[in-house]
C-alpha positions in Angstrom: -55.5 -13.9 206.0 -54.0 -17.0 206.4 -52.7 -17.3 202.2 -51.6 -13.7 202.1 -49.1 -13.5 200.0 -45.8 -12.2 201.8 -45.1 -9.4 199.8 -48.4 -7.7 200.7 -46.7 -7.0 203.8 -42.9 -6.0 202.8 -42.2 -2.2 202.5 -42.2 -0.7 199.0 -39.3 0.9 199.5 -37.4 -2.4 200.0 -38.8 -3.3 196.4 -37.8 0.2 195.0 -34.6 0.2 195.2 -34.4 -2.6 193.0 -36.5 -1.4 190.7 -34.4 1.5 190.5 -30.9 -0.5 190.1 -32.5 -2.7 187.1 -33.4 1.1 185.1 -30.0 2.4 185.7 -28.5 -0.7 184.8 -29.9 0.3 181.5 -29.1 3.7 181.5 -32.3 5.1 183.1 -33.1 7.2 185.9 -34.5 7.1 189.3 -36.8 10.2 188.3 -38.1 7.5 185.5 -38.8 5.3 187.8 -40.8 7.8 190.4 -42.3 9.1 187.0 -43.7 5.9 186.4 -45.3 5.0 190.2 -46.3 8.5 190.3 -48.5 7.7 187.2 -49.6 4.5 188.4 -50.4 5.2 192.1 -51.5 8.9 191.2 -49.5 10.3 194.5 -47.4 13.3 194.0 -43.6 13.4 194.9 -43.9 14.7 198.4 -46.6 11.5 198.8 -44.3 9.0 197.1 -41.2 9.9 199.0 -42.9 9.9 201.9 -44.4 6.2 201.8 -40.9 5.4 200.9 -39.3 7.1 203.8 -42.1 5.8 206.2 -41.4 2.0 204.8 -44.8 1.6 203.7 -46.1 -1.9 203.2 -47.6 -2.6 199.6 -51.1 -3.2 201.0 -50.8 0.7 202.7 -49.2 1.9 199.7 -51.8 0.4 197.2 -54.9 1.2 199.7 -54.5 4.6 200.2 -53.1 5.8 196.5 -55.9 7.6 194.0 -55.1 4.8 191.4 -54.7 6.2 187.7 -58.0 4.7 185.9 -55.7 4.3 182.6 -54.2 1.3 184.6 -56.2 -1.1 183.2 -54.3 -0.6 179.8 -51.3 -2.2 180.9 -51.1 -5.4 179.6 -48.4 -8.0 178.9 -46.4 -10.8 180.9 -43.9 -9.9 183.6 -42.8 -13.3 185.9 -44.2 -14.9 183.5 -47.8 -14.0 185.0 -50.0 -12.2 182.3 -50.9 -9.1 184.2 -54.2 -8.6 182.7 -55.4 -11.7 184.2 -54.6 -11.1 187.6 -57.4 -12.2 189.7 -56.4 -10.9 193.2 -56.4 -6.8 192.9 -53.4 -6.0 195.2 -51.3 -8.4 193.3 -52.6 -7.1 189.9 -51.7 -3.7 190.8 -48.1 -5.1 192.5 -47.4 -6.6 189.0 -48.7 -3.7 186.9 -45.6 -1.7 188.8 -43.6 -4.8 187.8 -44.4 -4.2 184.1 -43.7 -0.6 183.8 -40.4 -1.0 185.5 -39.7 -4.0 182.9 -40.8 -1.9 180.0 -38.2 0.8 181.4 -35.5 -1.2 181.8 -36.2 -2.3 177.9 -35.8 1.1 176.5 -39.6 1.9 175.9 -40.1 5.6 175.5 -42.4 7.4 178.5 -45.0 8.1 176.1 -45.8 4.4 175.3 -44.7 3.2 179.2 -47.4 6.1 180.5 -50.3 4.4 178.1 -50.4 8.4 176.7 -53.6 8.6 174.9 -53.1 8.9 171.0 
């Protein structure tokens, strides 16, 4: 696909570990942050670490996961791209990661992060 965007392409991992630096820049963990895609993607930790370890690419990573259906509940602007209205689904689910990780670094409690039900 000739307008593919490029990050469809790059390894997770090599997004990760930024994701990880911005939470403990503000004093939250790694285990936060595999929390949160573990929620999100619906892989366990053996999976996660695993597609990180491999280098999977975010089209893999996205295509194969068992995507939590409470996903859709995450709304809210990261980039300045209002993830709701995400037309392209592998972007949509690319920035709803984005989101969760911003709401992390902001000091949002788990609970409201993880849409919890209440």
């Amino acid at each position: 696909m000739p307008d593919e965007h490029r990050i469809y392409s790059m390894s997770v991992a090599s997004v990760y570990v930024h994701y990880v630096a911005k939470a403990e820049r503000k004093g939250r963990t790694k285990d936060e942050v595999d929390e949160i895609l573990r929620w999100l993607t619906g892989f366990d930790q053996a999976t996660l670490d695993r597609h990180l370890a491999d280098e999977t690419d975010f089209r893999t990573f996205f295509d194969t996961a068992p995507l939590n259906p409470d996903r859709h509940r995450i709304t809210g602007v990261v980039c300045g791209v209002r993830v709701e209205n995400v037309e392209e689904p592998l972007m949509q689910e690319i920035r709803y990661a984005d989101k969760l990780i911003d709401e992390l670094a902001k000091g949002k409690a788990m609970d409201k992060i993880l849409r919890s039900a209440s």
